[in-house]
C-alpha positions as a Markdown table, in Angstrom:
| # | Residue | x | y | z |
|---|---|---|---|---|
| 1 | Unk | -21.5 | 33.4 | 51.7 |
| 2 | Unk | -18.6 | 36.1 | 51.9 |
| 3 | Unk | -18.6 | 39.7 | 53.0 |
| 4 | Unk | -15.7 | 42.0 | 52.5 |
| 5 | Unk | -14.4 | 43.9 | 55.8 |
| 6 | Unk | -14.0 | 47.3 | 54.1 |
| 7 | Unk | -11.8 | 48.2 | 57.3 |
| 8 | Unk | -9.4 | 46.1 | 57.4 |
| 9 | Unk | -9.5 | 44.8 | 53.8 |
| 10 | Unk | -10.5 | 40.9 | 54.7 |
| 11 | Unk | -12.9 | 38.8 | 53.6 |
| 12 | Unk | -15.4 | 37.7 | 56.1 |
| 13 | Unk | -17.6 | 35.1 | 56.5 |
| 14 | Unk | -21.5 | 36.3 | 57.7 |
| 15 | Unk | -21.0 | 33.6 | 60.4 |
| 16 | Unk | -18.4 | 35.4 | 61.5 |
| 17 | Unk | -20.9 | 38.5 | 61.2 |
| 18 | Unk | -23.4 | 37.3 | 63.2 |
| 19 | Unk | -20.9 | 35.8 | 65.9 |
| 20 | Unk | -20.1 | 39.2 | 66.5 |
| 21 | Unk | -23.5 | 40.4 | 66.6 |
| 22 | Unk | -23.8 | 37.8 | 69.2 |
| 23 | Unk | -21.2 | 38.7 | 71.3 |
| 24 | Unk | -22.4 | 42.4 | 71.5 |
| 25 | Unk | -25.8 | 41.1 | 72.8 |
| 26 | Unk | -23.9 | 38.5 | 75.2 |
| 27 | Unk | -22.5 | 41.4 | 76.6 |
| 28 | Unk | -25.1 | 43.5 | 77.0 |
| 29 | Unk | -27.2 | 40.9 | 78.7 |
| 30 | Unk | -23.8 | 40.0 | 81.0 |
| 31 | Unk | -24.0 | 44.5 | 81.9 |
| 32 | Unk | -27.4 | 44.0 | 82.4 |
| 33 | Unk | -27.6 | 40.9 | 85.0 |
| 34 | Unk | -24.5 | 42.8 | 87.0 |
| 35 | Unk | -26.7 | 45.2 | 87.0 |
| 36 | Unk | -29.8 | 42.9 | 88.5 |
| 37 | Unk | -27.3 | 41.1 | 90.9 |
| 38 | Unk | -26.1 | 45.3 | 92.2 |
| 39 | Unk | -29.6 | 46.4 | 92.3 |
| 40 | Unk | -30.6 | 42.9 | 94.5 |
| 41 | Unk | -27.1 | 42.9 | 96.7 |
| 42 | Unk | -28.4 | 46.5 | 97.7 |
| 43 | Unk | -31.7 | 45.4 | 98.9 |
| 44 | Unk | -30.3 | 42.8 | 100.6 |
| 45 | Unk | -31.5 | 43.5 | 104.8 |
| 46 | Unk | -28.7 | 44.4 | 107.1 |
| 47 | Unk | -28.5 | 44.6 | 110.5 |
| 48 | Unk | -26.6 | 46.8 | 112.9 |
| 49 | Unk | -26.9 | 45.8 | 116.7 |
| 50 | Unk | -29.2 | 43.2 | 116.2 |
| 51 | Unk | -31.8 | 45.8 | 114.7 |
| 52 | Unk | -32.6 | 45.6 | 111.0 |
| 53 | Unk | -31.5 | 48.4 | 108.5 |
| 54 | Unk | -34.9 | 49.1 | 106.2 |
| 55 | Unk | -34.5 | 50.5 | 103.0 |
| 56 | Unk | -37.3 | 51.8 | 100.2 |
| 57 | Unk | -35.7 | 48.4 | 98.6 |
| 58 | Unk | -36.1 | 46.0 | 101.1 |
| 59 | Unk | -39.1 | 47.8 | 103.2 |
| 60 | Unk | -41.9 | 45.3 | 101.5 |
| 61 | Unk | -40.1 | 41.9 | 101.9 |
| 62 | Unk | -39.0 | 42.6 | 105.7 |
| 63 | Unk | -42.7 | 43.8 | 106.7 |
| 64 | Unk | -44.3 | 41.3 | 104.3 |
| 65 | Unk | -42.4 | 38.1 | 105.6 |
| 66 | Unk | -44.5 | 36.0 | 108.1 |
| 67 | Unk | -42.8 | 38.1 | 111.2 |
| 68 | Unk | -44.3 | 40.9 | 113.7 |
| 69 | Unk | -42.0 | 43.8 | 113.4 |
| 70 | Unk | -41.6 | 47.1 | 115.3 |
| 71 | Unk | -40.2 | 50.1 | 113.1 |
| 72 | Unk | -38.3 | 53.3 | 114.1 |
| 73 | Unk | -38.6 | 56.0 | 111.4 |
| 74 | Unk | -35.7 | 57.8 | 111.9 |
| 75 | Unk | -33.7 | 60.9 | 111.2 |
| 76 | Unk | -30.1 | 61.3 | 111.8 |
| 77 | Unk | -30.0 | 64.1 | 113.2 |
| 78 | Unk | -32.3 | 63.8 | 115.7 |
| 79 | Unk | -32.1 | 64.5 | 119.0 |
| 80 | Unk | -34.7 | 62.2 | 120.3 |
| 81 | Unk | -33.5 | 59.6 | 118.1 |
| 82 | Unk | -30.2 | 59.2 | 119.1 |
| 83 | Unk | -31.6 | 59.4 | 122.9 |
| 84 | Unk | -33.8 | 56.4 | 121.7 |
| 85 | Unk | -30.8 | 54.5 | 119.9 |
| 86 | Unk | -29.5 | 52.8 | 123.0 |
| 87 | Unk | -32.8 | 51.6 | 123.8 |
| 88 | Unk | -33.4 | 50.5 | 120.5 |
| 89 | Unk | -30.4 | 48.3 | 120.2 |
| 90 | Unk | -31.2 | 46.8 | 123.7 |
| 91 | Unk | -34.0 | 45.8 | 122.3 |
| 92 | Unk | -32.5 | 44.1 | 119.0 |
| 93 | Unk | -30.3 | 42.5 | 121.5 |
| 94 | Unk | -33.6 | 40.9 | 123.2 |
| 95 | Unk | -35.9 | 40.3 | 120.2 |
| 96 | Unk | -32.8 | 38.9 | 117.9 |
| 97 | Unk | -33.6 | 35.3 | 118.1 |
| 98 | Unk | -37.1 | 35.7 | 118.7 |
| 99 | Unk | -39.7 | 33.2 | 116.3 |
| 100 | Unk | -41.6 | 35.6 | 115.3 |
| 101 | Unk | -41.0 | 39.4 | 116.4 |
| 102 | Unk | -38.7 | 41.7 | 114.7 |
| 103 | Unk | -36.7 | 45.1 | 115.6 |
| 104 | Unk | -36.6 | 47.4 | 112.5 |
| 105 | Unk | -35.0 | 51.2 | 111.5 |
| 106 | Unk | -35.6 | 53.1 | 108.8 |
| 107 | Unk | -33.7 | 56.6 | 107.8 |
| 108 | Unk | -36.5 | 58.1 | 106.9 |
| 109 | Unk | -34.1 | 61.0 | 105.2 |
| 110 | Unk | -32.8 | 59.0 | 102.9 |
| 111 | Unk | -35.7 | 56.4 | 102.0 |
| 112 | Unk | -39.6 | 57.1 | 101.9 |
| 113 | Unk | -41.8 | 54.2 | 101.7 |
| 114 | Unk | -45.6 | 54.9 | 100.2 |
| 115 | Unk | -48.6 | 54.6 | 102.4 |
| 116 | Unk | -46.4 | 55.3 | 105.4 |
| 117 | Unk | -47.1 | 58.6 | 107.3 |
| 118 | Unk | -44.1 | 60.1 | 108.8 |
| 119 | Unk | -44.8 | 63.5 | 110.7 |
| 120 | Unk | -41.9 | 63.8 | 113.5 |
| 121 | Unk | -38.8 | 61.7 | 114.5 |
| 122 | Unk | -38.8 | 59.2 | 115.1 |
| 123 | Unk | -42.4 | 57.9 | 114.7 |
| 124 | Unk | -42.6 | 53.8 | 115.2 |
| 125 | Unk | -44.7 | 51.9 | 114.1 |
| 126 | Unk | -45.9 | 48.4 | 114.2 |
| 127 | Unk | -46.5 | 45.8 | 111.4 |
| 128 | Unk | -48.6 | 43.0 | 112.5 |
| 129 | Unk | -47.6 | 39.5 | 110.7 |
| 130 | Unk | -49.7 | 38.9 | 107.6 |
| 131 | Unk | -50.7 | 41.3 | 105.6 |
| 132 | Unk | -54.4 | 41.3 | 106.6 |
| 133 | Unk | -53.8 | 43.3 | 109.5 |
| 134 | Unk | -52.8 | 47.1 | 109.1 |
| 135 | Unk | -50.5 | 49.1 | 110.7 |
| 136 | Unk | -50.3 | 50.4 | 114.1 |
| 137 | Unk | -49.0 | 53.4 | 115.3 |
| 138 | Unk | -47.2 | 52.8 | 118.6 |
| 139 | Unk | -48.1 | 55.7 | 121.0 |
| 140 | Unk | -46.6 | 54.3 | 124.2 |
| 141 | Unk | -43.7 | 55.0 | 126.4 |
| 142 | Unk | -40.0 | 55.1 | 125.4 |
| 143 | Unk | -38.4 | 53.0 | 127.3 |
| 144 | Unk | -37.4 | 49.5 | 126.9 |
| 145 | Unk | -40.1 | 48.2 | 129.1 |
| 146 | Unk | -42.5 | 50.3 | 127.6 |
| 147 | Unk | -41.4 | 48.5 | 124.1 |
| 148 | Unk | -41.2 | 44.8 | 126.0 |
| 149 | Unk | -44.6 | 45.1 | 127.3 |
| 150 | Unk | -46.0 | 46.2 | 124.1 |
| 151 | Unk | -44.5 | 43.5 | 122.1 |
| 152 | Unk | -44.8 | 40.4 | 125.0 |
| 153 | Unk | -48.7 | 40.7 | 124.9 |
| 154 | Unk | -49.6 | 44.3 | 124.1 |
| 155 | Unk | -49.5 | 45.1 | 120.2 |
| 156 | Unk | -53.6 | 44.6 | 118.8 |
| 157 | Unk | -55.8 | 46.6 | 118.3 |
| 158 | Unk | -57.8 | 45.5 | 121.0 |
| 159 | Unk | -54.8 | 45.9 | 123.4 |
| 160 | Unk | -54.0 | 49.5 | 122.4 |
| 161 | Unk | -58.0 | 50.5 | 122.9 |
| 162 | Unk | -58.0 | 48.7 | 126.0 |
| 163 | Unk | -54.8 | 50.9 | 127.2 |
| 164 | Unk | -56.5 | 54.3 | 125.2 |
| 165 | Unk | -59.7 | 53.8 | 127.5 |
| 166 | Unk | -57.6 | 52.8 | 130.5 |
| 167 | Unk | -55.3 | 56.1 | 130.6 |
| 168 | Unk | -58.5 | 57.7 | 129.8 |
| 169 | Unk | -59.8 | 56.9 | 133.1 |
């Protein structure tokens, strides 16, 4: 059947019609899956001296994949953060090819991640592989053996009450 195209004075076809219809919703599904593909290219993970850039975006997958990871909440500004920066990197630098341990950051300014606690800068903490374990705030010392030890042998539970009772002492 035929339709008349008041606008321009034509007779259309509904085909025609409906092609158009079409190629609106073609469109609006190709606006939409740009918008997927933006949304998934900025959670991709990045890295920046071998230590991985965490965002509210990406937090889940990079803790949740089957890898121990050690994260520094961090603020810009920070004095004690950028004192800890170099460290940090050295240990990227270590841990980079390791199987199964991971060096993490997090602007904690710009991104907040629920059921994380963040009271001072920068607070680290620890996500043990596998999400049956919870998370452990690191309390040691800051500097890059501190870190090594803790994450060569050091990063249970058990470990950190053993060390607790032991500085008790």
């Amino acid at each position: 059947s035929r339709g008349i195209n008041a606008e321009y004075g034509e007779f259309q076809t509904f085909q025609h019609y409906f092609k158009q219809i079409n190629l609106r919703a073609r469109m609006k599904f190709f606006l939409l899956a740009t918008l997927v593909a933006s949304l998934a290219f900025a959670a991709e993970i990045t890295e920046e001296e071998n230590v991985m850039v965490l965002t509210e975006a990406n937090f889940d997958e990079a803790v949740g994949a089957n890898k121990n990871v050690l994260v520094e909440f961090y603020a810009p500004w920070c004095g004690h953060c950028k004192q800890l920066a170099p460290i940090y990197d050295e240990l990227g630098e270590k841990y980079k090819d390791h199987p199964s341990i991971v060096i993490a950051k997090m602007d904690s300014t710009a991104n907040e991640v629920e059921d994380i606690n963040i009271r001072g800068f920068p607070t680290i903490k620890f996500f043990p592989k596998g999400t049956e374990n919870k998370v452990v705030d690191y309390n040691g010392g800051r500097t890059f053996e501190d870190f090594v030890s803790f994450l060569d042998g050091t990063h249970d539970e058990a470990a950190e009450d053993k060390k607790e009772a032991k500085d008790e002492l």
